[in-house]
VEXFITI-332817 format. One record per residue (C-alpha): x, y, z; residue in one letter. Coordinates in Angstrom, 1 decimal. Each point is the difference from the previous one (the first is absolute). Layout:
N
X, Y, Z, A
...
//
This chain:
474
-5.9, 46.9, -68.6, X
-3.1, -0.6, 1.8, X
-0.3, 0.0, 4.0, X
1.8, -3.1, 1.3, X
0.1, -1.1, 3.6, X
0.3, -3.4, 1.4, X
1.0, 0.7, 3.7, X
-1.1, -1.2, 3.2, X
0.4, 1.2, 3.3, X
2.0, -2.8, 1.8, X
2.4, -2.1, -2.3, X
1.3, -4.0, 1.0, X
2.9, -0.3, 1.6, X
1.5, -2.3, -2.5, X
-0.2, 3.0, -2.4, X
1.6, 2.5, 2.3, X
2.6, -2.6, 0.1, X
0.2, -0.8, -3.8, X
0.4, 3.4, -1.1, X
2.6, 0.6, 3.3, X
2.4, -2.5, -1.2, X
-0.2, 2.5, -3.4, X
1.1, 2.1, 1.7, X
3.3, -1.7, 1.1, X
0.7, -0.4, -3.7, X
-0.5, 3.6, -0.5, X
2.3, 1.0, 2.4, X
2.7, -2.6, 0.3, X
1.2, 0.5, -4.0, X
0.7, 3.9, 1.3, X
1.3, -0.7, 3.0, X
2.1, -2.9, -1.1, X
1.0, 2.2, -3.2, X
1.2, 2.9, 2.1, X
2.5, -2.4, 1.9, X
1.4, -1.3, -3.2, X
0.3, 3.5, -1.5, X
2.9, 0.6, 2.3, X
1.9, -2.8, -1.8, X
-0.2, 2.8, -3.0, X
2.1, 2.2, 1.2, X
2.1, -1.9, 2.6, X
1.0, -3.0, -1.8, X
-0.9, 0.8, -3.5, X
1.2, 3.4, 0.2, X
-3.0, 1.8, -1.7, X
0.8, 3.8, 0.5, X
-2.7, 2.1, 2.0, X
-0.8, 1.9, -3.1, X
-1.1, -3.9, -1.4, X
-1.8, -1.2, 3.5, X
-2.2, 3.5, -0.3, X
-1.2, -0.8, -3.8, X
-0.9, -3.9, 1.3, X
-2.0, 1.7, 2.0, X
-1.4, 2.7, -1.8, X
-1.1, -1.1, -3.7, X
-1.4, -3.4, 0.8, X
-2.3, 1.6, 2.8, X
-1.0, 2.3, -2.3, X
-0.6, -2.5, -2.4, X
-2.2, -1.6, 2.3, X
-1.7, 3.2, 1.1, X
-0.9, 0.2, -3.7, X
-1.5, -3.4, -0.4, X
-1.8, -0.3, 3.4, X
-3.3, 2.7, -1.0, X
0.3, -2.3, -2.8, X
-0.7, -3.1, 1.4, X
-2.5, 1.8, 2.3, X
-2.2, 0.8, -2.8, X
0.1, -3.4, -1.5, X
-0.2, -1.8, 3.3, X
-3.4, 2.2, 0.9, X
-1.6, -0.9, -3.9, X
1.1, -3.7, -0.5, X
-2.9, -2.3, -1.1, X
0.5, -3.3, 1.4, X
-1.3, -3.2, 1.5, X
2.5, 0.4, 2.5, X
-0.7, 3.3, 1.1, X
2.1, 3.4, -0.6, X
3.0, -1.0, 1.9, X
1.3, -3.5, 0.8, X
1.6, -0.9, -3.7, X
2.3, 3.4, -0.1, X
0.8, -0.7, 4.0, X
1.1, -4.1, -1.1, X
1.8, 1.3, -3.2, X
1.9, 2.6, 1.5, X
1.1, -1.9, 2.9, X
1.8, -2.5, -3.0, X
1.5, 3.1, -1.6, X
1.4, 1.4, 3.2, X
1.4, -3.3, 1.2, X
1.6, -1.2, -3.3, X
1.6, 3.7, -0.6, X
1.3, 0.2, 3.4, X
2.4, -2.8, -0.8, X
1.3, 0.8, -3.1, X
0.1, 3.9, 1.5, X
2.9, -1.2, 2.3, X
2.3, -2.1, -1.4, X
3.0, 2.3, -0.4, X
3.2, -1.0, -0.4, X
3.0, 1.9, 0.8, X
2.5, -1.3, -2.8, X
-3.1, 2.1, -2.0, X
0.9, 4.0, -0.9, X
-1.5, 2.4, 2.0, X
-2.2, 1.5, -1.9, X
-1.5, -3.6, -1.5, X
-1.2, -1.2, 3.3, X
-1.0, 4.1, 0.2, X
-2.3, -0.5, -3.0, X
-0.8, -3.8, 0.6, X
-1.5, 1.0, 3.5, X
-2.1, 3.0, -1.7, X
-1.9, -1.8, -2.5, X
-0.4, -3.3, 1.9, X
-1.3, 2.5, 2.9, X
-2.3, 2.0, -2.4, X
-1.4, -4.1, -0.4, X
-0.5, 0.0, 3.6, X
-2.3, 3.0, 0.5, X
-2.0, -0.9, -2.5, X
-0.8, -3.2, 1.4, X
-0.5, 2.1, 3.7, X
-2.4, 1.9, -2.1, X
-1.4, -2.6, -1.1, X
-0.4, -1.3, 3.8, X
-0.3, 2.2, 2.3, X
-2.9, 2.7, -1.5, X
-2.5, -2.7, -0.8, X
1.1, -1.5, 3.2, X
0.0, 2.7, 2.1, X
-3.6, 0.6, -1.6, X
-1.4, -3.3, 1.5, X
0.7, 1.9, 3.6, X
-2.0, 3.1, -0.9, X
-3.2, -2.3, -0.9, X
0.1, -2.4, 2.7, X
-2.4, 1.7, 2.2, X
-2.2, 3.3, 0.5, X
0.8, 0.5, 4.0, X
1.7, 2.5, 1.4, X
2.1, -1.9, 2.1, X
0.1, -3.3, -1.5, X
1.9, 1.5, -2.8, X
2.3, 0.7, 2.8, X
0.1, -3.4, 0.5, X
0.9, -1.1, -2.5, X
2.9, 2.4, -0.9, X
1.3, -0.9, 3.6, X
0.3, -3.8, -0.6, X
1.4, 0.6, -3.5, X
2.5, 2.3, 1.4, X
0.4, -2.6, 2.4, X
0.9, -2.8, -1.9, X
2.1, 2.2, -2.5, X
2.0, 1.3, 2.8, X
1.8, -3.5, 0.7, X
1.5, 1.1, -3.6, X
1.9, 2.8, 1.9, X
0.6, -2.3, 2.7, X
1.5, -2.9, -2.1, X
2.3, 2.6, -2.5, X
2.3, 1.3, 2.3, X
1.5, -3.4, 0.4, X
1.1, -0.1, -3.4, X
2.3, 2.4, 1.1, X
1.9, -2.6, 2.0, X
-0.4, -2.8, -2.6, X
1.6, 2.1, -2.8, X
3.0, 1.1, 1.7, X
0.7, -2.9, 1.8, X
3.2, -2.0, -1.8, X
-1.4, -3.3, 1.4, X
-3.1, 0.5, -1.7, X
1.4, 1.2, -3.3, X
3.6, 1.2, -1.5, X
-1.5, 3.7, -0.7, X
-3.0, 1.7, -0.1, X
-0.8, 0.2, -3.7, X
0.1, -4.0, 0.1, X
-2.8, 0.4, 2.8, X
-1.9, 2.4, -2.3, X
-0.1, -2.1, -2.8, X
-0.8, -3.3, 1.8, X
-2.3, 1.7, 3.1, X
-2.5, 1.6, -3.1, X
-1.3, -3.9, -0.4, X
-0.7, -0.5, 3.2, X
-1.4, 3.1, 0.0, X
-1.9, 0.3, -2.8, X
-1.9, -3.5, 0.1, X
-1.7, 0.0, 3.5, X
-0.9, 3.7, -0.6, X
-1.7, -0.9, -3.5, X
-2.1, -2.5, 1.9, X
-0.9, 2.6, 2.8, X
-1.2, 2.5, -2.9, X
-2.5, -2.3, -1.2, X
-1.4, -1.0, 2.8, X
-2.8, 2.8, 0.2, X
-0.6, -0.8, -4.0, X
-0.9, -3.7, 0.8, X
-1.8, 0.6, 3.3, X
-1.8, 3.3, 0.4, X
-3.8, 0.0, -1.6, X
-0.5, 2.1, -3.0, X
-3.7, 0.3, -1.7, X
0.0, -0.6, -3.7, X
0.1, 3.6, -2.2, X
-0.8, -1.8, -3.4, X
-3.3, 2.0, -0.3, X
1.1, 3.4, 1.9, X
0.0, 2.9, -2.3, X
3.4, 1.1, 0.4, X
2.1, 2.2, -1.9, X
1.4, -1.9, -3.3, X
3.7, -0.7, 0.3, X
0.6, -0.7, -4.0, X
3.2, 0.7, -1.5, X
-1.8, 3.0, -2.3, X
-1.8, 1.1, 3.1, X
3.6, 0.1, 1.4, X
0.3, 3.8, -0.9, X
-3.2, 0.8, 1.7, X
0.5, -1.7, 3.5, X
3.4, 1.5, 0.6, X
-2.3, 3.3, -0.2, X
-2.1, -1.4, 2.6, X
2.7, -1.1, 1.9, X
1.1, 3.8, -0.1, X
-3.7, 1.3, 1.1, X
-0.1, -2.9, 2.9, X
3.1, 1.3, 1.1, X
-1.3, 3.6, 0.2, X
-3.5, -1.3, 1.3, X
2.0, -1.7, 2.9, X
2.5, 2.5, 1.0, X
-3.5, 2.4, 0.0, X
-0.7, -1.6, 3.2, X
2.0, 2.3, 2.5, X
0.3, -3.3, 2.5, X
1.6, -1.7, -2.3, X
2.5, 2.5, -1.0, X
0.8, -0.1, 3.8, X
0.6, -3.3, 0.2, X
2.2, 0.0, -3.3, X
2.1, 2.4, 1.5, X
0.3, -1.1, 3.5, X
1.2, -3.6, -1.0, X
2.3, 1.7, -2.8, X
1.6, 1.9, 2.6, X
0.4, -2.4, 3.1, X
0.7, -3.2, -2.2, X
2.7, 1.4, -2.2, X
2.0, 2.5, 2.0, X
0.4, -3.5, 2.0, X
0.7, -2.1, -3.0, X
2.6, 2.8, -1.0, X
2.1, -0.8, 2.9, X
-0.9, -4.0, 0.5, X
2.7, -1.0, -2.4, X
2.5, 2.0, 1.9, X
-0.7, -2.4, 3.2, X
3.1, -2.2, -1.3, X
2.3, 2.9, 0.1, X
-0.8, 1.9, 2.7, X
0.3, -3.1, 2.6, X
2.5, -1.7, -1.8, X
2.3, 3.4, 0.3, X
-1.6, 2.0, 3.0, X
-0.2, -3.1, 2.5, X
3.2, -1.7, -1.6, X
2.3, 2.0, -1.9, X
-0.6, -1.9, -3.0, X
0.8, -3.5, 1.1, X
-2.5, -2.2, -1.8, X
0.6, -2.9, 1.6, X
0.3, 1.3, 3.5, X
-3.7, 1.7, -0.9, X
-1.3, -3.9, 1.1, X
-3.6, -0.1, -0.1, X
-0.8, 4.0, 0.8, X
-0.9, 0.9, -3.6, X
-2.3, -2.9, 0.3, X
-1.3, 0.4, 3.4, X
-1.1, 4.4, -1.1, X
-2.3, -1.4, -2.4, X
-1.1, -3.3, 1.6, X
-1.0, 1.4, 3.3, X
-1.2, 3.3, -2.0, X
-3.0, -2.0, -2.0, X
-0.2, -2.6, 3.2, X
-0.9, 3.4, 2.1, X
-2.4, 0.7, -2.5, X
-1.4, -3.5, -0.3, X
-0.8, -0.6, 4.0, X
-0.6, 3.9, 0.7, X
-0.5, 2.2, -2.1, X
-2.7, -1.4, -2.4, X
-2.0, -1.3, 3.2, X
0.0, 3.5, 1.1, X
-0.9, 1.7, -2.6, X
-2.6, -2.2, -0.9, X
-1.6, 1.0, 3.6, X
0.9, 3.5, -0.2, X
-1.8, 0.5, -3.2, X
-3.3, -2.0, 1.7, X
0.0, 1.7, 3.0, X
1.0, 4.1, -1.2, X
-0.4, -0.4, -3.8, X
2.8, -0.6, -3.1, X
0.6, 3.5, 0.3, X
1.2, 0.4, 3.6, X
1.5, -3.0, -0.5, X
2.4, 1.2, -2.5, X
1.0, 2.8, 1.8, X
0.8, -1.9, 2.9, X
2.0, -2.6, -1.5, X
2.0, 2.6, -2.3, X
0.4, 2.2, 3.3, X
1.4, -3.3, 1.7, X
2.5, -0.6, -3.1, X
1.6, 3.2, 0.4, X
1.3, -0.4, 3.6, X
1.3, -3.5, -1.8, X
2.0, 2.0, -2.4, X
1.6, 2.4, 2.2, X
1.1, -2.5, 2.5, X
1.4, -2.4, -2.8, X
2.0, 2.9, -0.5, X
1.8, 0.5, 3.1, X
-0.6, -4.3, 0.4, X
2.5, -0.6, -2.3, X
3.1, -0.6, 2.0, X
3.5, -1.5, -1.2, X
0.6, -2.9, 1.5, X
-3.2, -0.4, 1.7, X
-2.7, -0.7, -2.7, X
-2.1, -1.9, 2.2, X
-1.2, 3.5, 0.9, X
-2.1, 0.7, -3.2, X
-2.4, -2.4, 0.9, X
-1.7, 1.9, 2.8, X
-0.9, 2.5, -2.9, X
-1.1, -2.9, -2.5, X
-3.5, 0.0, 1.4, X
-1.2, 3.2, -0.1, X
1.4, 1.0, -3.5, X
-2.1, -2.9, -1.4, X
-3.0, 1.6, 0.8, X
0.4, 2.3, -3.1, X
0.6, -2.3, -2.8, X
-1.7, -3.1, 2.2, X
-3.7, 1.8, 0.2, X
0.3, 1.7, -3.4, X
-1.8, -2.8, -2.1, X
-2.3, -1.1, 2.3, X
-1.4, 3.0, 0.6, X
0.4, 1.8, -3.3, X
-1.5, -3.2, -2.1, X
-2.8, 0.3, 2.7, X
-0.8, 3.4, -1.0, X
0.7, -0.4, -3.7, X
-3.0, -2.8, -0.2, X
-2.3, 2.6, 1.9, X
1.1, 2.7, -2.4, X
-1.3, -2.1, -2.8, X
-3.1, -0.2, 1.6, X
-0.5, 3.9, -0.7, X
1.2, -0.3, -3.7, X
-2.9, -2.6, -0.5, X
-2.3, 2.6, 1.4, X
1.1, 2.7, -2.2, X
0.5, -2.3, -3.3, X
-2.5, -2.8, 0.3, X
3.6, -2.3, -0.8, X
2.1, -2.9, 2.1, X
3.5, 0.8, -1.1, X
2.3, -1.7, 2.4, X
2.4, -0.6, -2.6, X
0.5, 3.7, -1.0, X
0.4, 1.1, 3.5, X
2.4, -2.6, 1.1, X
2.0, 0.9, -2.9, X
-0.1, 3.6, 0.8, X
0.9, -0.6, 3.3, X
2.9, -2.0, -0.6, X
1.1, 2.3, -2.6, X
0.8, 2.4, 2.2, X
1.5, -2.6, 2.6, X
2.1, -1.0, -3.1, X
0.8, 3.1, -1.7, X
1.6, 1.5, 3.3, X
1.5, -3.4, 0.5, X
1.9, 0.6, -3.0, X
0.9, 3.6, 1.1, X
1.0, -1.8, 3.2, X
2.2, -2.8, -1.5, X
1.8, 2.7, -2.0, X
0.8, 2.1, 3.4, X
2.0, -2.7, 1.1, X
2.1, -0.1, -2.6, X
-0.1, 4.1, 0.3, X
1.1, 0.0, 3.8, X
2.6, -2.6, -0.6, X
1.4, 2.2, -2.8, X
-0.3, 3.5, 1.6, X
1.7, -0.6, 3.2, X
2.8, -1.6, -1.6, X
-0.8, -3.7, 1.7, X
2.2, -2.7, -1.8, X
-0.4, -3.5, 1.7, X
3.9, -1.1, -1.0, X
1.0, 2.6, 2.3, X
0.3, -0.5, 3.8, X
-2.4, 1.8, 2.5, X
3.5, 2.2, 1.6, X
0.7, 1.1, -3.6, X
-4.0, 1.1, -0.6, X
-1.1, 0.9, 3.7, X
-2.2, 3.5, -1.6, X
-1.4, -2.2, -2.8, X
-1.3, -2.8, 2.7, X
-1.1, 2.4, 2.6, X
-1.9, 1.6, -3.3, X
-1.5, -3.4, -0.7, X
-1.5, -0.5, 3.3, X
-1.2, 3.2, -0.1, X
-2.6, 0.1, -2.9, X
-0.9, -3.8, 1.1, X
-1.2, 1.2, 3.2, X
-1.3, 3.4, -0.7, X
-1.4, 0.2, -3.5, X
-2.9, -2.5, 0.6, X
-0.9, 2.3, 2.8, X
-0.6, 2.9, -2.5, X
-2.3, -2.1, -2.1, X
-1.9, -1.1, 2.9, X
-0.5, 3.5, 0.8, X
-0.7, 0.8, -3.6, X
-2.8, -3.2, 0.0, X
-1.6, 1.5, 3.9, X
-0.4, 3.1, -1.7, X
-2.0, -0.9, -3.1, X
-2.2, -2.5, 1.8, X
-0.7, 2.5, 3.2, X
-3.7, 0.7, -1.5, X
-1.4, -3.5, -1.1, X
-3.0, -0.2, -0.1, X
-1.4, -4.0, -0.6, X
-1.4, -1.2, 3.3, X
-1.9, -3.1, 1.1, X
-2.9, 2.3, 0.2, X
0.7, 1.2, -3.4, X
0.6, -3.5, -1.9, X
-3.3, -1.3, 1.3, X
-2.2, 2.8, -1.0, X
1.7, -0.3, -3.6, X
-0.8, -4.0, 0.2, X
-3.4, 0.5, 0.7, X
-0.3, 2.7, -3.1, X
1.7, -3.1, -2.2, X
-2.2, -2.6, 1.2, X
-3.5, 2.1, 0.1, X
1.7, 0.9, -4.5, X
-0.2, -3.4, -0.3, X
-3.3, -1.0, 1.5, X
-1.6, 2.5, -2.1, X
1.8, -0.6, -2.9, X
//
């Protein structure tokens, strides 16, 4: 692969915006997906044993194609550039899947809607591969500054959060009898709806975000007898990348903060439908809506403005630290916030626990696109695509370890949602234990690894000037 670079300092706004509403696709099929997974087990009576391997083998799956896609994403000849055809196709893939994925019926066995789920899901992270590591890609390139890359990461996050803000709401629609006669039927018929203006949001940055022809680039060959020899380049990227000791920490920081969350995100259901209100669905109302909707809102309107000024005025590093410090208090008040009868309380902790999980991205995407800056020193290569897979590898990797969790803490504390709360009081006191105090540990865990970072503003411009002054003289 020869050296590749097509970025500019400042970037349009309409192509912040373009590959923003990406974003939203990227982040409303998961967050969407998480609310429907409850339907598994509540209304289609999946055991926990069947919601953990849901999570588990299609993520890994996923985690397997992903370095895939990196490499053929970063050495794809094209008149269209390296990334918009894979970022239109897979958009089609996720979207068509996603429907067929969900229409379960309970007159079906068991274990058929068990196995018709799997293999329609494997369907659907292959199309998300097929997305979201070219697409995420396009971010990386946009731009060589330090803090525009911030930027942009901060309006993608941005837009993507209205999926987080939209989601909860589902909760309501679902299990709403006037709306439909059970929540399956909303499953099925809600994945349409769903699926189609999400498709057209995944496109978007494939139709409107510039890419240079690579027609004539002398890239590495991506033939079907060559295939034995790029999956060992694949293996020598990876172990190039993760050579980069910044990168490592980012890896691990995001692995830790992101999943010890998303281990406990699909207990959010349980633990206010039982803790607040003894397991009354319908008295619940719109509270299991309202956690999450104010949650990304919080996020939205505060946090991501924050963090985007914290990082410009005392560096991505500080900035980090700050927010995750801020996150913790959030977590430890949820914890004593969450008050039978009076769930209005939990929403003085809402905003401070979204600064973990709210600044993650913006930040950590920020610093990802500067760490790629030092690989190009070191290899003389532009491979977006390889380190955005990496990076999500991780992300999903421990997001199948964290999906599988779930189903582990449901099942080890003996929590059975047929049961009411006065017959399982130990099991639901259990539940709101690990969902307020194990995302604390991986926050800790994510502090610790990223307490020597080293990649400044002062650092990222002396590497750009080494790049630049390569390329004059070359």
């Amino acid at each position: 692969m020869t050296n590749h670079s097509s970025l500019t300092s400042k970037v349009p706004m309409g192509q912040k915006i373009a590959f923003g509403i990406g974003m939203l696709a990227n982040q409303i099929f998961p967050a969407i997906l998480g609310i429907f997974m409850v339907v598994l087990v509540e209304d289609l009576m999946f055991s926990g044993l069947m919601w953990g391997m849901i999570y588990l083998f299609p993520r890994l799956f996923d985690a397997i194609t992903d370095p895939i896609m990196g490499f053929i994403s970063d050495n794809t000849k094209s008149k269209w550039g390296r990334r918009r055809q894979y970022v239109f196709a897979g958009g089609l893939v996720m979207g068509i899947s996603y429907v067929f994925m969900w229409q379960l019926f309970r007159e079906n066995t068991v274990q058929y809607n068990f196995w018709y789920f799997f293999l329609w899901s494997l369907v659907f992270y292959l199309g998300l591969t097929l997305f979201s590591v070219p697409y995420v890609a396009m971010g990386y390139e946009m731009s060589d500054d330090f803090h525009e890359r911030t930027n942009i990461m901060a309006i993608a996050q941005w837009i993507g959060q209205w999926s987080w803000v939209i989601a909860p709401w589902f909760w309501v629609v679902m299990y709403d009898p006037a709306w439909f006669p059970s929540a399956d039927v909303a499953a099925r018929e809600l994945a349409i709806w769903v699926a189609i203006p999400c498709t057209l949001f995944a496109i978007v940055p494939a139709i409107f975000i510039k890419s240079e022809s690579t027609v004539d680039k002398n890239y590495e060959p991506l033939s079907i007898r060559n295939i034995s020899g790029s999956l060992k380049k694949i293996y020598y990227s990876f172990i190039e990348a993760f050579k980069i000791k910044e990168f490592r920490k980012l890896c691990g920081a995001t692995f830790f903060i992101y999943n010890a969350f998303m281990a406990v995100s699909s207990l959010t259901f349980f633990v206010i439908v039982y803790k607040l209100f003894g397991g009354d669905t319908e008295a619940t109302g719109i509270w299991v809506s309202l956690f999450g909707c104010l949650g990304a809102l919080g996020t939205t309107f505060i946090v991501i403005p924050i963090v985007t000024w914290l990082s410009k005025n005392m560096g991505k590093k500080k900035a980090f630290m700050l927010c995750q410090s801020i996150s913790i208090l959030g977590y430890v008040l949820l914890y004593f916030l969450f008050i039978p009868g009076k769930p209005w309380m939990y929403i003085i902790a809402l905003p401070l626990f979204s600064f973990g999980i709210g600044s993650l991205f913006t930040i950590m995407m920020s610093m990802t696109a500067d760490v790629i800056d030092i690989d190009e020193l070191h290899s003389g290569k532009r491979r977006e695509g390889i380190f955005g897979a990496i990076y999500w590898w991780m992300v999903k990797v421990g997001f199948a370890i964290a999906g599988a969790l779930s189903g582990v803490f449901i099942w080890s504390i003996g929590f059975n949602p047929e049961l009411p709360t006065v017959d399982q009081q130990a099991a639901v006191d259990g539940l709101h234990l690990i969902f307020c105090f194990f995302p604390i540990l991986g926050t800790l865990a994510a502090m610790w690894i990223m307490r020597d970072y080293s990649v400044d503003e002062a650092r990222t411009k002396n590497i750009r000037e080494q790049l630049e002054a390569r390329k004059t003289k070359n």
